[in-house]
C-alpha positions in Angstrom: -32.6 -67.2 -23.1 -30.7 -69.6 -25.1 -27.9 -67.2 -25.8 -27.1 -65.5 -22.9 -26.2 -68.5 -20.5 -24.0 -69.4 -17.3 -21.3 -70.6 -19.4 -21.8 -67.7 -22.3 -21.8 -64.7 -19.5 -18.9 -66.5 -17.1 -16.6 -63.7 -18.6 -19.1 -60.6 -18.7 -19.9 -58.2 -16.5 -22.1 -58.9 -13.1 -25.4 -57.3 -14.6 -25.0 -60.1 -17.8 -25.0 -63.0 -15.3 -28.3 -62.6 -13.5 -30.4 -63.7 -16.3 -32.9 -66.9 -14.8 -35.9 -66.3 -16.9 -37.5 -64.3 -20.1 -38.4 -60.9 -18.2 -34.7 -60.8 -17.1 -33.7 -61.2 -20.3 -35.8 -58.6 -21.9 -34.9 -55.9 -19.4 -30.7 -57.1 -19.8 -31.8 -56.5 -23.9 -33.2 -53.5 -22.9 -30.2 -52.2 -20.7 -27.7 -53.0 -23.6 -30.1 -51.1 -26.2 -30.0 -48.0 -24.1 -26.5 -48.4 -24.0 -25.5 -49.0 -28.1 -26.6 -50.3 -30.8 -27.6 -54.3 -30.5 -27.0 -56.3 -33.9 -27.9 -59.7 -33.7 -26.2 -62.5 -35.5 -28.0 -65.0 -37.1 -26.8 -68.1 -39.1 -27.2 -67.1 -43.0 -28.5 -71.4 -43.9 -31.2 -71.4 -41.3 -32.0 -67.8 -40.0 -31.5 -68.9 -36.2 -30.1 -66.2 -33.7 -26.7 -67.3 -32.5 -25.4 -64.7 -30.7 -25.5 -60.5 -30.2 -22.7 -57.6 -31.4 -23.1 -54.5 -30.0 -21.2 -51.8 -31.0 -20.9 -48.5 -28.7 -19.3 -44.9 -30.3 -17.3 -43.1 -28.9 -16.4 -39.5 -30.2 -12.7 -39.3 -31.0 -10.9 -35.9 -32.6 -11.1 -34.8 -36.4 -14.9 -36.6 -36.3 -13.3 -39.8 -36.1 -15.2 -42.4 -34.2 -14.0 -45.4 -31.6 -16.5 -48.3 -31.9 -16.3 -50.0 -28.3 -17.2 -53.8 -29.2 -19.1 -56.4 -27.2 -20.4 -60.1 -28.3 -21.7 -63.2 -27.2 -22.4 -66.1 -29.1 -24.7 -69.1 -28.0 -22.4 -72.0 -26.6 -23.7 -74.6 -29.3 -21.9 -72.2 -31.6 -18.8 -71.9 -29.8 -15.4 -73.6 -31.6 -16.5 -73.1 -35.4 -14.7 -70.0 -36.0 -17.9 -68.2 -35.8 -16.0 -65.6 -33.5 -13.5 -65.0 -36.1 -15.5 -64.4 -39.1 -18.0 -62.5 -36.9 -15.0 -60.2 -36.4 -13.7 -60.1 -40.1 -17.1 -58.9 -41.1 -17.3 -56.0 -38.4 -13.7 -55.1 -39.2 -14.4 -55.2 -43.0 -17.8 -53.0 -42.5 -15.8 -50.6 -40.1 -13.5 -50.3 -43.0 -16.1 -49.2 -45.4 -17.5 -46.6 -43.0 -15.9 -43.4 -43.1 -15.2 -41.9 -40.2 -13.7 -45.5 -37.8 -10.3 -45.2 -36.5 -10.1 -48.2 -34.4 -12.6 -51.4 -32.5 -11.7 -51.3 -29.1 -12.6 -54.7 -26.7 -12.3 -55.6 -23.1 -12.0 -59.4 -22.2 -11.3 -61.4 -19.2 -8.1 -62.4 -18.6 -9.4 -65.7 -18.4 -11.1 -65.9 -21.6 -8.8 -67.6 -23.6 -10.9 -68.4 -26.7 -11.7 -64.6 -27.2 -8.2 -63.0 -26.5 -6.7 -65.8 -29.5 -9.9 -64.8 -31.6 -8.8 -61.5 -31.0 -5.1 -61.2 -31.6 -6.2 -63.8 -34.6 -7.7 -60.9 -36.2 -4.6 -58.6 -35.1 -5.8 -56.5 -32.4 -3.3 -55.6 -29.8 -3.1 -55.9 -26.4 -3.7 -51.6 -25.0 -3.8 -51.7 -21.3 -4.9 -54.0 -18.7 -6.4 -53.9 -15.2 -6.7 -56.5 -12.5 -8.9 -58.9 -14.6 -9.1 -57.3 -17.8 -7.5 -56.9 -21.0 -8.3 -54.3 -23.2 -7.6 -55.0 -27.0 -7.4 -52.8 -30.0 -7.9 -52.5 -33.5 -6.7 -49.5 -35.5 -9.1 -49.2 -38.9 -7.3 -47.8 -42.1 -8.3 -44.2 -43.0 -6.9 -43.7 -46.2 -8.2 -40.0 -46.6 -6.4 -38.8 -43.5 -3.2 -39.6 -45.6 -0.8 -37.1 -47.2 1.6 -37.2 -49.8 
């Protein structure tokens, strides 16, 4: 309940936002683990949760893999650059999995702390819709390479 808030879900989808007490919360936990995997972040020094990564495959040709990436991160975490070496770690582990072509992320046009976290960490800008943004990240496959 602490981490998915009114101010931490003002960007997400509608589902995300109607979250008022712990059985809502369970079933929105539930929803997302039908949908993906769920990681949850937790702060290395103390153990506490502060936020959720979730990480949904998608089949691409030559059994390469998309990773569809959502996040949210509790607000009293929020402007530590949490964001961005959250991201460095998932593009570093993506990296070391065989088999990743690219992170792919939708964000609200309005969400200007996650598009420059984004772009930070050099994903690109892929296509857009009315309110949406949808950022990319190609991962490095070195054995797809020929000389």
């Amino acid at each position: 309940m602490r981490i998915v808030t009114p101010n931490t879900t003002r960007f997400a989808p509608d589902d995300w936002r109607r979250i008022v007490n712990r059985q809502d919360a369970k079933s929105w936990l539930d929803d997302r683990l039908a949908e993906s995997p769920v990681f949850v972040v937790k702060e290395i020094m103390s153990s506490d949760v502060v936020g959720f990564v979730f990480l949904h495959p998608i089949p691409l040709p030559l059994e390469l893999t998309e990773l569809r990436l959502g996040y949210i991160l509790g607000e009293s975490y929020w402007s530590q650059g949490l964001g961005t070496e959250l991201m460095e770690g998932i593009i570093g582990w993506a990296r070391n999995n065989k088999g990743v072509a690219k992170i792919s992320c939708g964000v609200a046009r309005d969400n200007a702390a996650s598009l420059k976290m984004l772009e930070k960490n050099n994903f690109y800008l892929a296509s857009r819709d009315s309110d949406t943004l949808f950022y990319e990240r190609l991962i490095e496959q070195p054995e797809l390479h020929t000389e």
